[in-house]
C-alpha positions in Angstrom: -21.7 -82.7 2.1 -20.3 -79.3 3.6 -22.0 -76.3 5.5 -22.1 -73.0 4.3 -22.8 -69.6 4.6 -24.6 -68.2 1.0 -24.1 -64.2 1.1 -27.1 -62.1 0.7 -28.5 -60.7 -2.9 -26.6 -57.4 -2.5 -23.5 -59.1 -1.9 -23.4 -60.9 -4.6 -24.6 -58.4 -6.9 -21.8 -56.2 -5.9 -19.3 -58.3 -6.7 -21.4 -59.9 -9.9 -21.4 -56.2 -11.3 -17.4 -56.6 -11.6 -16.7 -60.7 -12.1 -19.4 -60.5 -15.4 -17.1 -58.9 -17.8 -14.6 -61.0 -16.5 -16.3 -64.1 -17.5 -16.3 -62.5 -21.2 -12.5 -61.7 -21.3 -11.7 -65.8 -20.1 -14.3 -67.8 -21.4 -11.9 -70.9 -21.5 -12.6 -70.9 -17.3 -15.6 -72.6 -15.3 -17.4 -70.1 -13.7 -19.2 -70.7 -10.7 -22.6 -69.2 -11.3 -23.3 -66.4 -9.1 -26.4 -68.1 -7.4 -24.4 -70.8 -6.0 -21.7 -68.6 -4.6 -20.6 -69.7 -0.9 -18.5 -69.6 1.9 -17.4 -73.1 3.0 -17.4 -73.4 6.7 -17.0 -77.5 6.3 -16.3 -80.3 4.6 -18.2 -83.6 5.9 -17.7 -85.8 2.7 -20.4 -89.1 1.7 -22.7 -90.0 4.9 -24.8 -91.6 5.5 -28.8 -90.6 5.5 -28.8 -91.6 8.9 -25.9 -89.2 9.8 -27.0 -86.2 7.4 -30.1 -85.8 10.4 -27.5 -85.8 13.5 -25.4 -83.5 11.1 -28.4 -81.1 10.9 -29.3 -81.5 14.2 -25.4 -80.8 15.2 -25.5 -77.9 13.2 -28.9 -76.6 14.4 -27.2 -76.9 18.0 -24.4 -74.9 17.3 -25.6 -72.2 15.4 -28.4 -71.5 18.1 -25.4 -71.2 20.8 -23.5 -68.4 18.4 -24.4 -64.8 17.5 -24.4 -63.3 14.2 -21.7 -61.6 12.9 -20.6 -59.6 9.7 -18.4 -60.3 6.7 -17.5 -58.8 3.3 -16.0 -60.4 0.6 -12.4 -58.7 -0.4 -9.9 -59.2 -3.3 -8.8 -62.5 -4.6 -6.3 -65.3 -4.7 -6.0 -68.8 -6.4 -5.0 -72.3 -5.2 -2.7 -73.6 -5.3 -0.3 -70.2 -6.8 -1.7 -67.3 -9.7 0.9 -69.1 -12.4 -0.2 -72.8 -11.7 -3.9 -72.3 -10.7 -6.6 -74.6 -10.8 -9.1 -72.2 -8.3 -10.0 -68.2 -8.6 -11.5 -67.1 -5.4 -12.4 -64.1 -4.0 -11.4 -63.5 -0.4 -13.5 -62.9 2.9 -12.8 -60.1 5.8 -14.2 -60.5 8.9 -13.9 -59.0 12.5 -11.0 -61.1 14.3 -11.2 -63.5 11.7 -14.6 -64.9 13.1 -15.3 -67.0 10.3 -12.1 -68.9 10.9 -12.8 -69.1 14.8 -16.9 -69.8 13.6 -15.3 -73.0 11.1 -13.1 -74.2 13.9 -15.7 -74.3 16.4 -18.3 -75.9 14.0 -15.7 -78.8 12.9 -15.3 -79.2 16.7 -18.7 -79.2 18.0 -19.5 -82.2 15.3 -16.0 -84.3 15.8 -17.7 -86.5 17.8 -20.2 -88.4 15.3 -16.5 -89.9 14.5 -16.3 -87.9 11.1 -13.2 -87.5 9.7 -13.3 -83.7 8.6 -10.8 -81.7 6.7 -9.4 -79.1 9.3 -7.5 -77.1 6.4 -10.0 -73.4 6.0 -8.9 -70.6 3.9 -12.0 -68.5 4.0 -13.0 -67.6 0.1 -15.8 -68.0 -2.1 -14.8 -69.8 -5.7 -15.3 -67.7 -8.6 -14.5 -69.9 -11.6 -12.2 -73.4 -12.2 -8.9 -73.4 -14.5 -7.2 -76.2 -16.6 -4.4 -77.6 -14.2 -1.7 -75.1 -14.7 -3.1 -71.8 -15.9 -1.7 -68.7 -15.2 -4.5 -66.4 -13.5 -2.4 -63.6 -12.5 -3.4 -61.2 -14.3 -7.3 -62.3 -12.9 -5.7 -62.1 -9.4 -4.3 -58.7 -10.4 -7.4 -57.5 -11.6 -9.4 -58.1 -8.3 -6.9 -57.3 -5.7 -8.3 -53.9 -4.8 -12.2 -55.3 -4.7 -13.8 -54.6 -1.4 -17.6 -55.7 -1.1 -20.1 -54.5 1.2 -20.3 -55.6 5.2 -23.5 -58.0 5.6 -24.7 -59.7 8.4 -24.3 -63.7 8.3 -27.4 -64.9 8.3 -27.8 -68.6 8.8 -25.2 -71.7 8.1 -26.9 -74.3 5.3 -26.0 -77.8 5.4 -26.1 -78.2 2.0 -25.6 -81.6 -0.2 -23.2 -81.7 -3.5 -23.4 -84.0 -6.2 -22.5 -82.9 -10.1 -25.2 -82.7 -13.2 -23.8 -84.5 -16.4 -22.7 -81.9 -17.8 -20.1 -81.4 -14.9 -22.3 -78.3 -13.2 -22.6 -78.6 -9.5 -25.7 -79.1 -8.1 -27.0 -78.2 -4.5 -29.1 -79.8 -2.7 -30.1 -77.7 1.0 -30.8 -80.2 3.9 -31.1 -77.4 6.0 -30.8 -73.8 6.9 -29.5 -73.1 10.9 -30.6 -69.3 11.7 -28.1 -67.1 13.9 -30.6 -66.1 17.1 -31.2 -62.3 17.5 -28.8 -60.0 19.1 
C-alpha cells in the first residue's frame, strides 16, 4: 500500500519518447511500463481493510488542506550506486522541494493510526529493475541532462500493490484525493 502522485499523459510521453530506445539497447532490465509510472509519496505496507478506509479518509483530509503545486521530472540516478544498481530512476524537480515537504507532511498527518511508515523519500519515478550488481552508468550517463516538462500535480492516489505471476506489478487504486482550486 503506498500513495502516489501518477504524472499527466504529456509527462510521460516526454520522457517515454527518450526511455523507448533505451529499453531496446538493455533488454536484460525490467522496465517499468510507462502507464504505471509514479511518484511515491508513501509507503504504508499490508493493512488491514479496515485501515485502507481511515487511510483514504486520512489522505482525503490532507490533500483538501494543501494546494497544488508543479513538478517535472529531471535526469536520473540508481540505488543503491550506477556500478552496483538494482534501481534506474528518473529524478523529480520541484519548487523548494515541495514534494519532499508534501511526503513529510503526509507521513505525519497519518502517524497516528499507529503505522509504522518508512520516513526514508528520495523523490524519483522507477524506470526499469537490474540484476543485483549491474553497472547502469552508462544508463545514468545517458539521462543526466533530461529535463521534462512543469505539470501541475494533480491529485495523490492511494493505490494497492500486489505482483501478477509473471512478477509484473499490479495496481490496484483505492482512491484518488484531488488538490482544491487555487
Amino acid at each position: 500500500m503506498f500513495a502516489a502522485i501518477f504524472p499527466p499523459d504529456d509527462a510521460v510521453d516526454d520522457l517515454a519518447h527518450i526511455v523507448e530506445p533505451l529499453q531496446d539497447m538493455y533488454p536484460d532490465l525490467r522496465w517499468t511500463q510507462a502507464p504505471l509510472w509514479h511518484l511515491t509519496l508513501a509507503f504504508f505496507g499490508n493493512i488491514t481493510q479496515a485501515d485502507q478506509v481511515h487511510l483514504n479518509r486520512g489522505v482525503a483530509n490532507f490533500v483538501a488542506e494543501r494546494e497544488a503545486f508543479q513538478v517535472r521530472l529531471v535526469g536520473s540516478g540508481t540505488f543503491p550506486e550506477p556500478n552496483v544498481a538494482q534501481t534506474l530512476w528518473a529524478g523529480v524537480d520541484s519548487h523548494e522541494d515541495a514534494l519532499l515537504k508534501l511526503s513529510d507532511e503526509l507521513v505525519t498527518s497519518v502517524q497516528h493510526f499507529g503505522w509504522t511508515l518508512d520516513r526514508r523519500f528520495r523523490a524519483h519515478m522507477t524506470l526499469a529493475r537490474a540484476r543485483p550488481g549491474q553497472d547502469l552508468s552508462p544508463l545514468v550517463h545517458r539521462l543526466a541532462d533530461y529535463s521534462g516538462p512543469f505539470w501541475d500535480v494533480p491529485s495523490i492516489a492511494v493505490v494497492w500493490a500486489r505482483q501478477a505471476e509473471d512478477g509484473e506489478p499490479l495496481y490496484e487504486l483505492l482512491g484518488e484525493h484531488t488538490f482544491p482550486p487555487a
